[in-house]
C-alpha positions in Angstrom: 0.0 0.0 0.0 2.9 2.6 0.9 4.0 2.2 -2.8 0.8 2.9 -4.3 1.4 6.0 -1.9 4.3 7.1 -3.3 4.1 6.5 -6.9 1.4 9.0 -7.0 2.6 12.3 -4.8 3.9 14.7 -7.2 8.2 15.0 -7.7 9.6 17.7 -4.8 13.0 17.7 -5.2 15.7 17.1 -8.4 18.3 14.0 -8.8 20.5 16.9 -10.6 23.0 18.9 -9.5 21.8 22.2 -7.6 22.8 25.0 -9.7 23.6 28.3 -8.3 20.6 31.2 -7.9 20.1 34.6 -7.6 16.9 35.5 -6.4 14.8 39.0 -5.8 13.9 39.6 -2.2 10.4 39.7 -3.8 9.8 36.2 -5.7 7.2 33.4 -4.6 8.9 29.9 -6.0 7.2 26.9 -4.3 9.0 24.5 -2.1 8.0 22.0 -4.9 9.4 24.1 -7.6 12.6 22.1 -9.5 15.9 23.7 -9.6 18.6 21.6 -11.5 21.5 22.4 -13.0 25.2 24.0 -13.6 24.7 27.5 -14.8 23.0 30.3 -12.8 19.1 30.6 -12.6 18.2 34.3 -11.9 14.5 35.5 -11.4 14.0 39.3 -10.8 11.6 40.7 -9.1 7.6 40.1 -8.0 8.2 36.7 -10.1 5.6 33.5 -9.3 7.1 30.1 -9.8 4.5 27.9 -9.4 4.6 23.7 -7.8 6.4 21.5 -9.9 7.5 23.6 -12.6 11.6 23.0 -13.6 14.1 25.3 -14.4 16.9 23.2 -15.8 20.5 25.4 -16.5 22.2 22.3 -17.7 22.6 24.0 -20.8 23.2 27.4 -19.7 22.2 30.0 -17.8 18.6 31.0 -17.0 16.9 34.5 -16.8 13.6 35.1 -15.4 12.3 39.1 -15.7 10.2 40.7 -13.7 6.6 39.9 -12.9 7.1 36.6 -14.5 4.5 33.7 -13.7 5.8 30.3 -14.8 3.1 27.4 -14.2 2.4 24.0 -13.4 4.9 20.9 -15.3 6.0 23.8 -17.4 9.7 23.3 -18.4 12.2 26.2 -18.7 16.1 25.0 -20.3 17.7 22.1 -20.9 15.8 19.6 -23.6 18.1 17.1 -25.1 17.6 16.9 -28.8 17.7 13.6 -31.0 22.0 13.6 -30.6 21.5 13.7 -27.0 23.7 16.3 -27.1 23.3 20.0 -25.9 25.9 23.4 -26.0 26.1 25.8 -23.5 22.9 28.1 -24.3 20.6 30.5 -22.5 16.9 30.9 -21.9 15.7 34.5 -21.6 12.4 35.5 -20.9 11.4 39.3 -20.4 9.2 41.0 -18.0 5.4 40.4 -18.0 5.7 36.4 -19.6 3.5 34.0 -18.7 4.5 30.6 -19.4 1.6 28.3 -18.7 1.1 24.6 -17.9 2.9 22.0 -19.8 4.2 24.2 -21.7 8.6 24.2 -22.8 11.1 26.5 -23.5 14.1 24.8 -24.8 17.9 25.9 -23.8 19.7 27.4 -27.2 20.0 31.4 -26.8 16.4 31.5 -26.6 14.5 34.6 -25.6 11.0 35.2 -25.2 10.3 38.9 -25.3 8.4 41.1 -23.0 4.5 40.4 -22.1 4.3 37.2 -24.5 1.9 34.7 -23.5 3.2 30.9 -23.8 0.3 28.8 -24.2 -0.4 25.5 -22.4 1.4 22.4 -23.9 3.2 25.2 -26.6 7.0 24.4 -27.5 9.3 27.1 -28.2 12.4 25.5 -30.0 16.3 25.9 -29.0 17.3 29.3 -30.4 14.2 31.0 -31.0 13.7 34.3 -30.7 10.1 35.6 -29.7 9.0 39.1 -29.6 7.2 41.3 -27.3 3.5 40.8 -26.4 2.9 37.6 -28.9 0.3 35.4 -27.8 1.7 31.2 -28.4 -1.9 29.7 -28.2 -2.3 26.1 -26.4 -0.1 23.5 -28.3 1.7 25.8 -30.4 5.3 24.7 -31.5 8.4 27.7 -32.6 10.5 26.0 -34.6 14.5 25.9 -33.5 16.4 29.2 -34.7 13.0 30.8 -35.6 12.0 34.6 -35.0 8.8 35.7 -34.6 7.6 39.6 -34.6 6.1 41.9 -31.8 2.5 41.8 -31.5 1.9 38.1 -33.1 -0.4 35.3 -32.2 0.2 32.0 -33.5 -2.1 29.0 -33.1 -1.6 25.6 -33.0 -1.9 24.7 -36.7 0.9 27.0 -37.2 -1.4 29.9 -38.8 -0.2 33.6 -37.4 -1.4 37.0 -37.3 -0.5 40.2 -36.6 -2.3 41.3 -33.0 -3.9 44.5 -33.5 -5.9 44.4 -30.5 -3.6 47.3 -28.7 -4.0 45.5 -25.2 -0.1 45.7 -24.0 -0.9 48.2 -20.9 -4.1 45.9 -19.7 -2.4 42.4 -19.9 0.6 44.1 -17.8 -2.0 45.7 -15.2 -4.1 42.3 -15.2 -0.4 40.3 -14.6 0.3 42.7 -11.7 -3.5 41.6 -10.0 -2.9 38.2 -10.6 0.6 37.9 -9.0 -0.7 39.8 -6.3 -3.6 36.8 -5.8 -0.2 34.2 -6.4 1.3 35.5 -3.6 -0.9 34.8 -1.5 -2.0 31.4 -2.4 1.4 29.9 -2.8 3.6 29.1 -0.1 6.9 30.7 -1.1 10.5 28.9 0.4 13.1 30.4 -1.8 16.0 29.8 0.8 15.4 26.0 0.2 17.3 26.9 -3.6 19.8 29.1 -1.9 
């Protein structure tokens, strides 16, 4: 019975190295957060990790702006591609980005511009290069190496379009709100990644 138990209470802790942080005075990261790593793992300011996301700097470093939220089994870094070999490469993602549940960022001098939304389950290859407030819908995949403008929204069958809807200065004032509410819901222990 105690290993039915087990097999089902979600992963706590990494089996990788612990990589070195730098942290804001003001981030919530849950205890159950993953940390694994060699290369730094910065998040700046008023940033929400949530339970059981993973931030993985085997590859290289890892930069989380300000005001970030980054959900749920979402994956930020290190994704080992079909040689099962990886270079030393970054993951950038600027202030205001939501990176929601399930979804991956992969380690290659990848940045992910300022107020873009990362859908759940979307991929953003090695390399890529996404611009401010774009909108990755759910399941969405960026291609390795690929650069997509400001202001885009692509969907999951790869169609894009520009995003006209001139709503930068809401989604920022509607991220501040809901980090606010984070804050308060999760239990935040960043001296446990210290």
């Amino acid at each position: 019975m105690s290993s039915k138990r087990h097999s089902i209470l979600p992963p706590v802790s990494s089996s990788g190295p612990k990589p070195p942080v730098h942290f804001s005075s003001s981030i919530t990261i849950a205890d159950s957060a993953i940390l694994t790593g060699t290369h730094p793992i910065a998040i700046h300011g008023e940033s929400v990790v949530h339970p059981r996301a993973k931030l993985d700097s085997l590859a290289g470093r890892i930069t989380v702006g300000r005001r970030c939220v980054v959900h749920e089994r979402s994956t930020l870094g290190a994704v080992f591609g079909a040689s099962g070999r990886i270079t030393e490469a970054a993951v950038t993602l600027g202030d205001y980005v939501t990176v929601e549940v399930g979804a991956a960022i992969e380690a290659g001098e990848t940045v992910v511009g300022e107020g873009t939304v990362v859908g759940v389950g979307a991929r953003v290859g090695a390399g890529a290069v996404v611009g401010k407030y774009c909108t990755l819908t759910p399941h969405s995949e960026i291609a390795a190496g690929e650069v997509i403008p400001d202001f885009t929204v692509v969907y999951s069958n790869g169609m894009r379009r520009p995003d006209k809807r001139g709503v930068a200065e809401l989604r920022n004032k509607g991220m501040a709100r809901q980090i606010d509410v984070l804050r308060r819901m999760i239990p935040s222990n960043p001296t446990k990644f210290a």
